[in-house]
C-alpha positions in Angstrom: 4.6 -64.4 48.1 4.5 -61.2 46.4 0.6 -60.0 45.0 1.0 -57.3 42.1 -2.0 -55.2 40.8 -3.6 -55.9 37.8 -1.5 -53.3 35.3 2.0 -54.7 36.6 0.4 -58.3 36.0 -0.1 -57.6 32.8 3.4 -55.7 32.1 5.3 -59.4 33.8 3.4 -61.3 31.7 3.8 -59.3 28.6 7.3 -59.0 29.4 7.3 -62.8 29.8 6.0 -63.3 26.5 8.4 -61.3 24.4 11.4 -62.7 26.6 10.1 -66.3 25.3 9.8 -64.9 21.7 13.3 -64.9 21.7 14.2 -68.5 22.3 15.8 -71.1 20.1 14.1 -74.0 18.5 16.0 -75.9 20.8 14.8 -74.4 24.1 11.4 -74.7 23.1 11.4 -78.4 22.5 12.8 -78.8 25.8 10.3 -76.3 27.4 7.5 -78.3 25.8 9.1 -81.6 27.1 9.5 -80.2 30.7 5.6 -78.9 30.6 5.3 -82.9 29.7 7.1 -83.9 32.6 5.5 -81.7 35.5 2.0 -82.7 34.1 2.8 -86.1 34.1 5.3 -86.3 37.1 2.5 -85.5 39.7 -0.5 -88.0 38.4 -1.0 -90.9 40.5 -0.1 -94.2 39.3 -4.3 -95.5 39.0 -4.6 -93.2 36.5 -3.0 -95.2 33.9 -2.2 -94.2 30.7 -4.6 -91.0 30.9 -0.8 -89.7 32.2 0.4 -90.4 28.8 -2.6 -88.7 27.0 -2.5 -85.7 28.6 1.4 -85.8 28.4 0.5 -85.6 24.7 -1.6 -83.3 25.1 0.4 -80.6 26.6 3.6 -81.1 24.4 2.3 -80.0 21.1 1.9 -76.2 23.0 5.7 -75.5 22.6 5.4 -76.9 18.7 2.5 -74.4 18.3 4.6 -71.7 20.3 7.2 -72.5 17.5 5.2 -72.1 14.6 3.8 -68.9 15.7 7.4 -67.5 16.4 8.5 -68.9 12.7 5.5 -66.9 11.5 6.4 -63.6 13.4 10.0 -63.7 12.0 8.6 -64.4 8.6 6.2 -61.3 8.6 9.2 -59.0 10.2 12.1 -60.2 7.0 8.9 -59.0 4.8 9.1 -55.7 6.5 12.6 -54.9 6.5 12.8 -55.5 2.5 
């Protein structure tokens, strides 16, 4: 396992961030149904249908992602006229 130091921590993840600025609306549906999946995927089956509410719970982050990036784009056309 590689361990980085604070600073380059913060340069992946910022680098991570703009990289997933970039995606279609398509990929991020499908990245907000595979966080839904992995949470889900590992619960134990006593659990019930808590599985399903925090399955719900966690897909609505790549529709807020979305709406955030649709804002962004917005703000940058506004600029460039």
């Amino acid at each position: 396992m590689a361990f980085h130091k604070p600073d380059k921590m913060l340069n992946i993840a910022l680098e991570a961030g703009v990289s997933k600025t970039n995606l279609s609306l398509s990929s991020i549906l499908m990245l907000g149904f595979l966080l839904d999946v992995r949470v889900i995927g590992n619960l134990p089956a006593e659990w019930g249908s808590l599985s399903n509410l925090l399955g719900g719970a966690v897909f609505p982050v790549g529709l807020i992602y979305f709406s955030s990036y649709q804002q962004k784009q917005k703000e940058q056309l506004k600029k460039a006229s």
